[in-house]
N, C-alpha and C positions, 0 to 999 in steps of 0.2 A: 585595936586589932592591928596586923604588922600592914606592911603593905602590899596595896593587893595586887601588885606586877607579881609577887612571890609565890602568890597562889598554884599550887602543883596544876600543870600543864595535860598530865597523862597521870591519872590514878591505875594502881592495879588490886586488886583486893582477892586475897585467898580466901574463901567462904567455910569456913570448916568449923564442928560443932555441932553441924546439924542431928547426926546418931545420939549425941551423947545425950543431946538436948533432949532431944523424945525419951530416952532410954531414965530419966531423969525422972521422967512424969507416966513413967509406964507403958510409953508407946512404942508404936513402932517408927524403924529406922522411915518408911515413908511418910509419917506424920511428922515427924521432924523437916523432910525435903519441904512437904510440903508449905509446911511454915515459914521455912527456909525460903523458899520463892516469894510468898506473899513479901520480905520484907527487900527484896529487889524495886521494886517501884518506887517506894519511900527514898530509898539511897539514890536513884536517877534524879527523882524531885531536886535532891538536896544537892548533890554533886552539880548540879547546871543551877541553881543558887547560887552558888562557891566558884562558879565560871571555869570549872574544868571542862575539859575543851575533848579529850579524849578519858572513857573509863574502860578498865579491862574488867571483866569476871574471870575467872576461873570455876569452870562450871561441871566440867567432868574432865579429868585426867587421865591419859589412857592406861595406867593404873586400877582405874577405876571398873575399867572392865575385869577383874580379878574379883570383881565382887559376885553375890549369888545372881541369876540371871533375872529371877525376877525382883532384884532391888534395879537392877539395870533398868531391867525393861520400862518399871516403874519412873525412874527418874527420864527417859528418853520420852514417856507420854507427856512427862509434868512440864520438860522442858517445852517442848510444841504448847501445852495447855497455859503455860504462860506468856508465851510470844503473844499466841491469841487472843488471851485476855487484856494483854497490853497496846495492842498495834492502836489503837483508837488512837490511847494516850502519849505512844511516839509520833505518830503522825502531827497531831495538834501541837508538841512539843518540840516539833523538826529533832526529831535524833537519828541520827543514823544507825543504823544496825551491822555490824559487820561480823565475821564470823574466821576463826586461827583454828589450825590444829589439822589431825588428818581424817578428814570426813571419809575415806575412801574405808573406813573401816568402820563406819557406823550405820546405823538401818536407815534405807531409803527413804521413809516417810519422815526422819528430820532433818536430814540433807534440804527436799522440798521443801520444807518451814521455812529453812532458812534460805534458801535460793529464793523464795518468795517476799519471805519477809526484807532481805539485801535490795530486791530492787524494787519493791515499795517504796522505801527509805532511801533510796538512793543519789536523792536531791535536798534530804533534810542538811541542816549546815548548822544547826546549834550546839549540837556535842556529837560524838560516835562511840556508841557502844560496843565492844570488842569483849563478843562472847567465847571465850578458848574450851573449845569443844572437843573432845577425843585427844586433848592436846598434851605435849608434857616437852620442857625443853630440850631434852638427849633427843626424842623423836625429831623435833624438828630440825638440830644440829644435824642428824645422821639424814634426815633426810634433806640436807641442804646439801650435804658434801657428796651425795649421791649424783644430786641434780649438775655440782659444776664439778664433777669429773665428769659426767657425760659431756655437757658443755666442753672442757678442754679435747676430751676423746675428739669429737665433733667440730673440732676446731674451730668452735664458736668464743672460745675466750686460750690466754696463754695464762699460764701457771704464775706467769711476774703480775700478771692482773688482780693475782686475790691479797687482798689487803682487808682492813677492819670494814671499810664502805662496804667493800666487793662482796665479804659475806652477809654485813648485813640487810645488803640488798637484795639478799637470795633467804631470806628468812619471811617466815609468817606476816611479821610486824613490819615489812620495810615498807607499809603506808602510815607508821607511821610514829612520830617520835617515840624514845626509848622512856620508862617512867620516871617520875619524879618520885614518886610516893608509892611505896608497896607497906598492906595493910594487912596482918594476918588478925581473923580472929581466933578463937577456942584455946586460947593458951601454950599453943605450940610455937617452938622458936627457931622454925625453918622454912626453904624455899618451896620446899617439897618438888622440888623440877618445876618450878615456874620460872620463866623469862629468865634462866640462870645468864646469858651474854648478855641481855639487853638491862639485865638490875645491876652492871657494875657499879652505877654511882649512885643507883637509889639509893632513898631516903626507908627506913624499915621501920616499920610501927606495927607492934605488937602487941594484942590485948587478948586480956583471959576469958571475954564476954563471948559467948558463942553466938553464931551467925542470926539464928530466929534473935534473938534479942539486940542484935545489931541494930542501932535509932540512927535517926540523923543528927542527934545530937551527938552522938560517940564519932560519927565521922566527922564532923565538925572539929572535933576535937585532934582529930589525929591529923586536920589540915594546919589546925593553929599550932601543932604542935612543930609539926612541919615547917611553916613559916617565921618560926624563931630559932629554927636550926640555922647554921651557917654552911654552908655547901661548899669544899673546898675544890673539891673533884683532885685533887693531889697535888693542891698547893698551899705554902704555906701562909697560916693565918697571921693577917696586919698585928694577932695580939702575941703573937709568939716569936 
């Protein structure tokens, strides 16, 4: 195996697959979710094996609200019904829990999950999980540029101050590092508005296997795959 300084830092994984999956075996789109949840646990297991330090999900995309309301409302129970079911096992496992996107548009009882469940966890140190909730990265851009024009209106910052830091200090993610490794499953070969500023240099791994059948072996696979990349970031290679 390559070595393990290389190991991705900051996983982000688009979870997608989950409809098709059910829709495969006859079900329904929430049997599929719900599948789809169960195999979140397995991948935290494995990701803090593999000593990744920060993981992102991508859990609902404010896209997602364009869906029927009760697949919404359906997936907004499951997400609370899985924190739940989990907190035991983040706790014993120190993971932190943290939470990106704009909650200001989502229903009050998972706001509270997750304001609960944030400072529960709020002393675990072994990895942090960053669940992107209501999230999508134009939203977060437009509502960043929101935020430091009012700052400049306000004379709390000057126009020569916005630089690459300056924005990204004013984004969801600026606790914390930008990814290494972005992971799609279900066979689609885009970002879909995830982390579009902060995935300039990522590493992109794509596979056809839909999210319920996502193992930790497949992640495994998409680290080592990872780890025998060369990462140039826009320079050129010693072989060239």
């Amino acid at each position: 195996m390559s070595d393990m300084k290389r190991t991705p830092t900051h996983v982000g994984i688009i979870m997608d697959g989950n409809g098709r999956w059910a829709t495969k075996r006859h079900e329904s789109r929430s049997y599929g979710h719900e599948h789809g949840a169960d195999i979140v646990h397995d991948i935290i297991d494995a990701s803090l094996t593999r000593g990744v330090k920060y993981l992102t999900l991508y859990t609902f995309s404010t896209e997602n609200k364009n869906r029927p309301k009760d697949e919404v409302d359906s997936l907004f129970h499951l997400v609370v019904t899985t924190i739940n079911k989990n907190m035991p096992d983040l706790m014993e496992k120190r993971v932190r829990v943290r939470v990106i996107g704009d909650l200001n548009a989502i229903d009050q009882f998972v706001v509270d999950c997750f304001n609960w469940c944030m400072e529960e966890t709020k002393d675990n140190d072994a990895m942090e999980l960053i669940i992107a909730m209501n999230y999508s990265s134009r939203d977060e851009i437009s509502r960043m540029v929101r935020t430091v024009a009012q700052e400049v209106k306000d004379g709390k910052a000057d126009v020569s101050d916005i630089d690459e830091k300056f924005i990204s200090n004013h984004l969801d993610t600026r606790d914390f590092p930008d990814p290494d490794l972005i992971i799609r499953t279900g066979g689609e070969f885009r970002l879909s508005n995830f982390m579009m500023w902060q995935a300039s240099y990522s590493e992109l791994y794509f596979t056809d296997i839909l999210w319920p059948d996502f193992t930790p072996a497949e992640l495994n696979a998409a680290i080592d795959e990872y780890m025998n990349r060369e990462r140039r970031f826009g320079k050129v290679s010693n072989n060239e």
